[in-house]
C-alpha positions as a Markdown table, in Angstrom:
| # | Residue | x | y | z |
|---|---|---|---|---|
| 1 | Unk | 101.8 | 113.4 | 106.3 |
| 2 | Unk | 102.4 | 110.1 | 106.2 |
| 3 | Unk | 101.3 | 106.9 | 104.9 |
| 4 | Unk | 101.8 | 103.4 | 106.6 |
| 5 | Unk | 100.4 | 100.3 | 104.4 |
| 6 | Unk | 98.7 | 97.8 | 107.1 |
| 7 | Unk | 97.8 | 94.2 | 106.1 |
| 8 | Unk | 95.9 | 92.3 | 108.2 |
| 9 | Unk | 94.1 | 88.8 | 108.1 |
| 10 | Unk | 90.9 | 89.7 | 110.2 |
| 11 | Unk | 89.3 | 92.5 | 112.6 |
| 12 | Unk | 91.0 | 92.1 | 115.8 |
| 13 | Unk | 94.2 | 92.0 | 113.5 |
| 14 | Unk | 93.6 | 95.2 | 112.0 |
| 15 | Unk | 92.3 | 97.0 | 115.5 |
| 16 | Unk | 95.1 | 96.0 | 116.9 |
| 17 | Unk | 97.6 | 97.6 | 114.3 |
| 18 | Unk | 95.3 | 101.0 | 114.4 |
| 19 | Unk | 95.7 | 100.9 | 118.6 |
| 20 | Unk | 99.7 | 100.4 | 117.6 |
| 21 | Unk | 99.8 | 103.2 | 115.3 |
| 22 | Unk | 97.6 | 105.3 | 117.1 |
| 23 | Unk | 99.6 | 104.8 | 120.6 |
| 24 | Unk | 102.9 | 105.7 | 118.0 |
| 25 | Unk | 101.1 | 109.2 | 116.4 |
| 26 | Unk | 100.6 | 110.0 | 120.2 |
| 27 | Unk | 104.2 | 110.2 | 121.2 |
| 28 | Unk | 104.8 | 111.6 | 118.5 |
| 29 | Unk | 102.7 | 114.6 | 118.8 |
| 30 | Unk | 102.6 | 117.6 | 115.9 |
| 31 | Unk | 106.3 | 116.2 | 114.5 |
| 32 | Unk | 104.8 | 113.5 | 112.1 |
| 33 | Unk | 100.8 | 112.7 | 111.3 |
| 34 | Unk | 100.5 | 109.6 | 110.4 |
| 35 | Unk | 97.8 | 108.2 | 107.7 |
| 36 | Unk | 96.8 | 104.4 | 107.8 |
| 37 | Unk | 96.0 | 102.3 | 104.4 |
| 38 | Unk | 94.6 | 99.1 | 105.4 |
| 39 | Unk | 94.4 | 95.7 | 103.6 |
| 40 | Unk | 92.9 | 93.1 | 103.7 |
| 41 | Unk | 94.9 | 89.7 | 103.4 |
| 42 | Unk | 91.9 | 88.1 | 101.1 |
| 43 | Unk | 91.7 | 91.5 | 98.5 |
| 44 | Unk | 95.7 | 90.8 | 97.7 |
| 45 | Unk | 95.0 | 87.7 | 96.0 |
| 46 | Unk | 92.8 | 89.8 | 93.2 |
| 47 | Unk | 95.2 | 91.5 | 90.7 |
| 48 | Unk | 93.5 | 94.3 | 91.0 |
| 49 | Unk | 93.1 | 95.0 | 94.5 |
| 50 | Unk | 96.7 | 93.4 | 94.5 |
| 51 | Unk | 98.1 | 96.4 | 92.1 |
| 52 | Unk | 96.1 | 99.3 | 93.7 |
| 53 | Unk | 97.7 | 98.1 | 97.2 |
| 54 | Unk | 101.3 | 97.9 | 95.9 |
| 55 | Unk | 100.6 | 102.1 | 94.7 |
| 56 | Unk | 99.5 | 102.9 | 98.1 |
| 57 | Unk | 102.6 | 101.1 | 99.3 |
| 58 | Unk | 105.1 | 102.6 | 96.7 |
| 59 | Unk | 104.1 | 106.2 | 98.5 |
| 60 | Unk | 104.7 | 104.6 | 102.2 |
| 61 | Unk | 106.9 | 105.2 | 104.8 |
| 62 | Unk | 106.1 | 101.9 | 106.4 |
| 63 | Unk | 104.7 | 99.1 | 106.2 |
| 64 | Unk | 102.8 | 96.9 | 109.5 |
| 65 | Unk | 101.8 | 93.3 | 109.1 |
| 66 | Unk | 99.3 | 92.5 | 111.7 |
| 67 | Unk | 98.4 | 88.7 | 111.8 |
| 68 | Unk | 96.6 | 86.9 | 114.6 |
| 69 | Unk | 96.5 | 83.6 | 112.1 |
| 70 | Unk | 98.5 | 82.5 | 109.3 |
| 71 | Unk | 100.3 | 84.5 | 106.8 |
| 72 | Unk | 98.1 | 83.3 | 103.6 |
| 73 | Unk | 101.0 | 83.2 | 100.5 |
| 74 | Unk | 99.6 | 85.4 | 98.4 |
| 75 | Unk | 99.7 | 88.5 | 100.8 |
| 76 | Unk | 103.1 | 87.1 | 101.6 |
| 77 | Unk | 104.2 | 86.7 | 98.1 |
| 78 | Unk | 102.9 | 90.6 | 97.8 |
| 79 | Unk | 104.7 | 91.4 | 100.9 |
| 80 | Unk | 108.2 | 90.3 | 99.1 |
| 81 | Unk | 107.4 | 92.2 | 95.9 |
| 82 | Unk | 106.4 | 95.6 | 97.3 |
| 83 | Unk | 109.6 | 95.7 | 100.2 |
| 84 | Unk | 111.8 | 95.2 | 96.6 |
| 85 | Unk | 110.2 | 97.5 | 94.5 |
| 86 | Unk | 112.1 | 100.2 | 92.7 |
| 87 | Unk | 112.2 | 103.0 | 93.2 |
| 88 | Unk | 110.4 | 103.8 | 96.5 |
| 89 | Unk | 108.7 | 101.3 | 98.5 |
| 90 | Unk | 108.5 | 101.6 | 102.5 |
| 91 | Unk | 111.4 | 101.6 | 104.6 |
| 92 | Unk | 110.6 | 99.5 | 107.2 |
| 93 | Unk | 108.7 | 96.4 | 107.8 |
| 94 | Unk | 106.8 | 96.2 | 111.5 |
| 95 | Unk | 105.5 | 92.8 | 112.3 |
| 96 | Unk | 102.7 | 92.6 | 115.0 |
| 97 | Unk | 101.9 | 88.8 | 115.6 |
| 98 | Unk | 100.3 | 87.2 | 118.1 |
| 99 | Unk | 99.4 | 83.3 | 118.3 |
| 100 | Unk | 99.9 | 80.0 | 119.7 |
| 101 | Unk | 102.9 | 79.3 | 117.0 |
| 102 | Unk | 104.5 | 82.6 | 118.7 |
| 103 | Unk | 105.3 | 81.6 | 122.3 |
| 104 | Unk | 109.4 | 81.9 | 121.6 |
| 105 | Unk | 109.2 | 85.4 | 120.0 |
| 106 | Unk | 111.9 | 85.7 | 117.1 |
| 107 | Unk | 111.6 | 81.1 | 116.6 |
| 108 | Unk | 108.2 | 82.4 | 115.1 |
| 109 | Unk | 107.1 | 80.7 | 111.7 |
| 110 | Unk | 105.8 | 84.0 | 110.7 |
| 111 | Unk | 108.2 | 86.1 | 112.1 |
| 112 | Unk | 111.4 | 84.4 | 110.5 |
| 113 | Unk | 109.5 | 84.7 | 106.9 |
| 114 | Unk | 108.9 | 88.3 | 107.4 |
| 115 | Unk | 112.3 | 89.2 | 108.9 |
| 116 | Unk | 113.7 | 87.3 | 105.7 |
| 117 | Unk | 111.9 | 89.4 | 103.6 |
| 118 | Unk | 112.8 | 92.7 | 105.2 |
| 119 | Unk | 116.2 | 91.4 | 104.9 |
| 120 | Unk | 116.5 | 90.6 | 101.5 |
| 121 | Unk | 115.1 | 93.1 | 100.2 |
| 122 | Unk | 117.4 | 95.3 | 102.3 |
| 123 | Unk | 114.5 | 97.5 | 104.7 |
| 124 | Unk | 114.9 | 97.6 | 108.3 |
| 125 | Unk | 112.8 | 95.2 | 110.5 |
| 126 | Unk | 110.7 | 95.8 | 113.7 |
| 127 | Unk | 109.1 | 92.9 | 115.8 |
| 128 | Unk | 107.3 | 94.5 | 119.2 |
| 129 | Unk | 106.2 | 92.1 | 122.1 |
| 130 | Unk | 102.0 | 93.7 | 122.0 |
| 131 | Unk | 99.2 | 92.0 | 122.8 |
| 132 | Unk | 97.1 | 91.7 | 120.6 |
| 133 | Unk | 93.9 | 93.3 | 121.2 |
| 134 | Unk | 90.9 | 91.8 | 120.5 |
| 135 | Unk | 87.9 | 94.9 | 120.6 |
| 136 | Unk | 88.1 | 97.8 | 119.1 |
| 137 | Unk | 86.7 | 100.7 | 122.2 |
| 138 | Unk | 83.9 | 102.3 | 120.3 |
| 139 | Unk | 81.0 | 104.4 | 121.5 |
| 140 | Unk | 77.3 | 102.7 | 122.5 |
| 141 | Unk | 75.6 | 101.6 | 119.4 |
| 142 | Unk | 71.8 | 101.1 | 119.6 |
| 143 | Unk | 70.6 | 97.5 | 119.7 |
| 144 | Unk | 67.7 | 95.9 | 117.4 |
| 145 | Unk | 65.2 | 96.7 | 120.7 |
| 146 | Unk | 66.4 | 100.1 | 121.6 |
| 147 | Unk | 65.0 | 103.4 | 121.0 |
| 148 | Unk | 66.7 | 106.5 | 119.0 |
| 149 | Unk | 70.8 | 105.7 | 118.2 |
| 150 | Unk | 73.4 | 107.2 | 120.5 |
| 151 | Unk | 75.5 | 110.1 | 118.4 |
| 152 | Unk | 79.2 | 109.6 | 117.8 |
| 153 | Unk | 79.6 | 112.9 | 116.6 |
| 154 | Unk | 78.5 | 116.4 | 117.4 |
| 155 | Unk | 80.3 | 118.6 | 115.0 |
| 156 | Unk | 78.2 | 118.2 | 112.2 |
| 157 | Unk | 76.9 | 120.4 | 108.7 |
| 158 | Unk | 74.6 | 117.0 | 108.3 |
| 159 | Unk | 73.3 | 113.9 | 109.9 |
| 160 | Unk | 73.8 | 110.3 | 109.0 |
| 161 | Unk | 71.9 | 107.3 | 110.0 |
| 162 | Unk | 74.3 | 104.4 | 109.1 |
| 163 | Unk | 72.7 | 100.6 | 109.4 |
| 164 | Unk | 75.2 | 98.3 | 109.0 |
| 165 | Unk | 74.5 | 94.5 | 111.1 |
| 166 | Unk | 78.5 | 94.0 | 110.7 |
| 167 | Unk | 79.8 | 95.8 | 113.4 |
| 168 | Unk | 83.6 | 96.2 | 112.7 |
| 169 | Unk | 82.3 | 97.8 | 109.2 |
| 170 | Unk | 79.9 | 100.2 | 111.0 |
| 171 | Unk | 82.9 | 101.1 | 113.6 |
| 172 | Unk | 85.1 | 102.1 | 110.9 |
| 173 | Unk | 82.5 | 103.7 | 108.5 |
| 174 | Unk | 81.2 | 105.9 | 111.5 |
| 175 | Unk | 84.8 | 106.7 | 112.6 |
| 176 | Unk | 85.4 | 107.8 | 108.8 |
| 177 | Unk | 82.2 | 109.9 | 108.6 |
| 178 | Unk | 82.7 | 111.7 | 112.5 |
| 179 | Unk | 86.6 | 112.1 | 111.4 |
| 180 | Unk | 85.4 | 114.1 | 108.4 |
| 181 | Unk | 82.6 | 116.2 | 110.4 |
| 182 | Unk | 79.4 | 114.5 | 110.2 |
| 183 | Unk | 77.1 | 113.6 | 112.5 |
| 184 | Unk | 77.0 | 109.9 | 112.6 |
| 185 | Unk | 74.0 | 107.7 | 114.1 |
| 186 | Unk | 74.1 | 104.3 | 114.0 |
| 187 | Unk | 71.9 | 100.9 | 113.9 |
| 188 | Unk | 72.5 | 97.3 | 113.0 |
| 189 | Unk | 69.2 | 96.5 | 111.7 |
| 190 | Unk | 66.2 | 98.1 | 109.3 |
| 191 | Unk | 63.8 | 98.1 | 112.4 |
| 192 | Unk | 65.4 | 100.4 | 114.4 |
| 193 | Unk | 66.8 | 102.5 | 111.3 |
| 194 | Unk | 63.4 | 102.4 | 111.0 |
| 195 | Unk | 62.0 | 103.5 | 114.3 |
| 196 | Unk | 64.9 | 106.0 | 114.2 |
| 197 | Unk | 63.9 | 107.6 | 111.0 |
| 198 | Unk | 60.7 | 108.4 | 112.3 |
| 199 | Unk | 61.9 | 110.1 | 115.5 |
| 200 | Unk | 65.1 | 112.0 | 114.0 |
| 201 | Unk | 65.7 | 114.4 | 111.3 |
| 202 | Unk | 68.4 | 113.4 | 109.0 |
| 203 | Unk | 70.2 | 114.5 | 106.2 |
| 204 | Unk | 71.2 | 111.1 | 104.2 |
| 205 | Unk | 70.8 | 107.6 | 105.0 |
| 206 | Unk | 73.4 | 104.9 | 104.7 |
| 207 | Unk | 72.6 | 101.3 | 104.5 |
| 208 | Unk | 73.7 | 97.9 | 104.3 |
| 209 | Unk | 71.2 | 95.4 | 102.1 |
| 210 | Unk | 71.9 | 91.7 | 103.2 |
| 211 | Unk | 70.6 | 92.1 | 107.3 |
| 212 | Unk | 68.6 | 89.8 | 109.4 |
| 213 | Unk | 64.8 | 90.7 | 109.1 |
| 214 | Unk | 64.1 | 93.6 | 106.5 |
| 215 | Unk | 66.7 | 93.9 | 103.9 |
| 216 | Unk | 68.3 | 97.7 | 103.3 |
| 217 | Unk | 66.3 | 97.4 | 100.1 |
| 218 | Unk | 63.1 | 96.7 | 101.7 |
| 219 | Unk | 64.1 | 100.1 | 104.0 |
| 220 | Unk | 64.0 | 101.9 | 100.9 |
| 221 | Unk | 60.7 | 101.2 | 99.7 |
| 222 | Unk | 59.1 | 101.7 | 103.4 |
| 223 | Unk | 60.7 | 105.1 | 103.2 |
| 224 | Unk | 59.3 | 106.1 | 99.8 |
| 225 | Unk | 56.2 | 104.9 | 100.4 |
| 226 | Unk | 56.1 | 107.1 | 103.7 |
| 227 | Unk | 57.5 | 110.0 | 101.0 |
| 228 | Unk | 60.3 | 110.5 | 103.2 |
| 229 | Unk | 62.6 | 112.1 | 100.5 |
| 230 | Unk | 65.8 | 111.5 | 102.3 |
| 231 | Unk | 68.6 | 110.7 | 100.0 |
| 232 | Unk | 70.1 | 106.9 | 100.6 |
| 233 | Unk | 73.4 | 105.4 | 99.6 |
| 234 | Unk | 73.0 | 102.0 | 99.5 |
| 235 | Unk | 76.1 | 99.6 | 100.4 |
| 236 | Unk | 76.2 | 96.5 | 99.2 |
| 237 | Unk | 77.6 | 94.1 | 95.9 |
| 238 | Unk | 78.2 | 95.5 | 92.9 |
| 239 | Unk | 75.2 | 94.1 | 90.9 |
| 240 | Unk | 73.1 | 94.6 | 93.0 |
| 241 | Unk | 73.7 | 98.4 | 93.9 |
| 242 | Unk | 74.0 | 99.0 | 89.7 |
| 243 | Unk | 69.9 | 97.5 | 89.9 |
| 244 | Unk | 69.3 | 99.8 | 93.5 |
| 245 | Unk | 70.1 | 102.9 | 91.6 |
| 246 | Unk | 68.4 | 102.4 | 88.3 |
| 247 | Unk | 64.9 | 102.1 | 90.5 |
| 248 | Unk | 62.8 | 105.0 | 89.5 |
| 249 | Unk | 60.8 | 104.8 | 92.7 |
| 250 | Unk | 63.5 | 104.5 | 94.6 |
| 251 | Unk | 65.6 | 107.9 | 94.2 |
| 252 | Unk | 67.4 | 109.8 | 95.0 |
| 253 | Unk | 69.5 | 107.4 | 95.8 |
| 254 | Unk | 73.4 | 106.4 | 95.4 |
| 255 | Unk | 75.6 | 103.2 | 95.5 |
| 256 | Unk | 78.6 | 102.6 | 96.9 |
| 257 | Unk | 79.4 | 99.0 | 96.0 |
| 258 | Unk | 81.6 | 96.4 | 98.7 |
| 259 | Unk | 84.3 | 96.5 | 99.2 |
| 260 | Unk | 85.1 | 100.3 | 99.7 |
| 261 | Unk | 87.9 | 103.0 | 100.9 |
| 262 | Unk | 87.8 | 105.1 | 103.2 |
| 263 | Unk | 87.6 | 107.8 | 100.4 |
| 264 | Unk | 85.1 | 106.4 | 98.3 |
| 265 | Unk | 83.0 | 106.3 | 101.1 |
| 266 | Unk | 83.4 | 110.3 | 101.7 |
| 267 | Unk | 83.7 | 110.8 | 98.0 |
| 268 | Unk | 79.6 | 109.3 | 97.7 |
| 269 | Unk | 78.5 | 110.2 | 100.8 |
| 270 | Unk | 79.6 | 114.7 | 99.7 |
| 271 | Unk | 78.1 | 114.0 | 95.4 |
| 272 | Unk | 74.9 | 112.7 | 97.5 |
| 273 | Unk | 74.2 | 115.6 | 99.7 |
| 274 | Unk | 75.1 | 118.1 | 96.7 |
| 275 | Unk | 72.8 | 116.5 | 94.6 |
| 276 | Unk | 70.3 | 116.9 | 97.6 |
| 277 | Unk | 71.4 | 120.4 | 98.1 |
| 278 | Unk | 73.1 | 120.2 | 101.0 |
| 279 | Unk | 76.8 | 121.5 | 101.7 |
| 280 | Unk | 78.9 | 118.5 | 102.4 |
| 281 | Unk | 81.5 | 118.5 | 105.3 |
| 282 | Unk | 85.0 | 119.2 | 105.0 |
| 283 | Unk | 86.5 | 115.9 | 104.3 |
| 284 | Unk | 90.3 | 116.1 | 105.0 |
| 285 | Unk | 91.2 | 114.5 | 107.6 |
| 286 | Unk | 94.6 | 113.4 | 109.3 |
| 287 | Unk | 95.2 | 110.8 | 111.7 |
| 288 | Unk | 95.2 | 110.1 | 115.0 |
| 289 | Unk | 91.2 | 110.2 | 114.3 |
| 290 | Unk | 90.6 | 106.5 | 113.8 |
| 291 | Unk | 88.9 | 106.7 | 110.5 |
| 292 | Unk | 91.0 | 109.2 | 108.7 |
| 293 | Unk | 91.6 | 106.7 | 105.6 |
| 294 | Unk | 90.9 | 103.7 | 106.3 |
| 295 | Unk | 90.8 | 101.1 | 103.2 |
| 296 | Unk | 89.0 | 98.6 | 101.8 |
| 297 | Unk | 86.4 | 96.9 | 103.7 |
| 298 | Unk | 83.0 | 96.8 | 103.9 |
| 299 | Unk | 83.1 | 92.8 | 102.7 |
| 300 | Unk | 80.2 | 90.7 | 104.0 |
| 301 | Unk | 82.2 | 88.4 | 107.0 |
């Protein structure tokens, strides 16, 4: 197994370097698995965020910097530190740009700053003519008018409803969960998470707060109040998830405060099904599953 660090500036960015590496873990067949750790350009200008990336890095193989805008100077400022760490570090820098700025390839802006600081700090440097790809091929979601949500997975030891109204965090929250073995419904609003709660049987419910129309928290209540006993994990800020779970009449229920991993999210979503007695799915994963281990999202955009 190994790791490849990805920084990106925005979704199609960060879709496009998972297509990339995915295409790469393809050819490559059984020799090498691959495991993606993605970052967000905005979390590298918090130190903290800033130092937990450069100790995902320091374990990497590689590193891809997928930009369809500008590279913002703190993730290039973090980009130089982490090629010259010591020891360890990736090997290799990948650059997968795309922009009006890029029409002469290597005269790129971009390019020459990351190329200098591959250089420098003595790593070799990759610069592939891709398109960049702007969607991300997913499965049907269900819509705010449509019935029951269309299943992503069918290997399964539980159910999931997710409701997320973001829908580059529900792609890669539902691709974590179905890579790990659950079966994963999902909605973009509380009205059809509610209309699909009454017509499915599920194991755990996963929800966003902020959303058009009936916040997540709102959800909540109209569960309990039908006694629907479900467990819930509620996604959303820090504060606010710390005042979700201390609500009495709202348990069982868990938080997973914004922005999370890829294994935090599995981590919560197996301690909530134990503590509702159920027997959690078997969460290691390995890419090319989309969601093996993701990291860091779930911001509001």
């Amino acid at each position: 197994m190994r790791d490849v660090v990805i920084v990106y500036d925005d979704a199609p960015a960060g879709e496009h370097a998972i297509r990339t590496l995915h295409e790469v873990a393809r050819h490559l067949g059984e020799r090498v698995k691959l495991r993606p750790l993605l970052w967000r350009f905005d979390l590298l200008a918090d130190p903290d965020w800033r130092s937990e990336a450069a100790a995902d890095a320091a374990g990497a193989g590689l590193m891809v910097v997928s930009a369809s805008g500008n590279l913002p100077r703190a993730g290039l400022d973090w980009i130089r530190e982490t090629l010259q760490q010591q020891p360890g570090g990736p090997g290799a820098l990948v650059a997968l740009l795309d922009g009006e700025d890029d029409p002469a390839g290597s005269a790129s802006p971009r390019l020459k700053l990351l190329k200098g600081a591959a250089e420098a700090a003595g790593v070799q440097f990759f610069a592939p003519s891709l398109p960049l790809q702007t969607s991300l091929s997913a499965p049907a979601e269900t819509s705010r008018t449509a019935g029951p949500p269309t299943s992503l997975s069918v290997r399964a030891t539980a159910r999931i409803l997710l409701v997320e109204d973001d829908c580059f965090i529900r792609q890669l929250s539902a691709k974590v969960l179905c890579g790990a073995g659950y079966q994963v419904d999902t909605v973009e609003s509380s009205q059809a998470a509610w209309e699909s709660l009454q017509a499915g049987n599920y194991s755990l419910l996963i929800t966003d707060n902020q959303m058009p129309g009936l916040t997540g928290l709102e959800l909540v209540r109209k569960l309990r109040s039908a006694q629907l006993a479900l467990p819930v994990i509620m996604a959303s800020g820090g504060i606010e998830a710390e005042a979700f779970t201390q609500n009495q009449s709202l348990q069982p229920a868990m938080a997973l405060p914004k922005p999370f991993t890829g294994k935090q999210l599995l981590e919560t979503v197996a301690e909530a099904l134990r503590r509702a007695g159920q027997d959690p799915a078997h969460t290691e994963v390995s890419f090319p599953a989309y969601g093996d281990a993701y990291n860091h999202w779930g911001l509001n955009e």
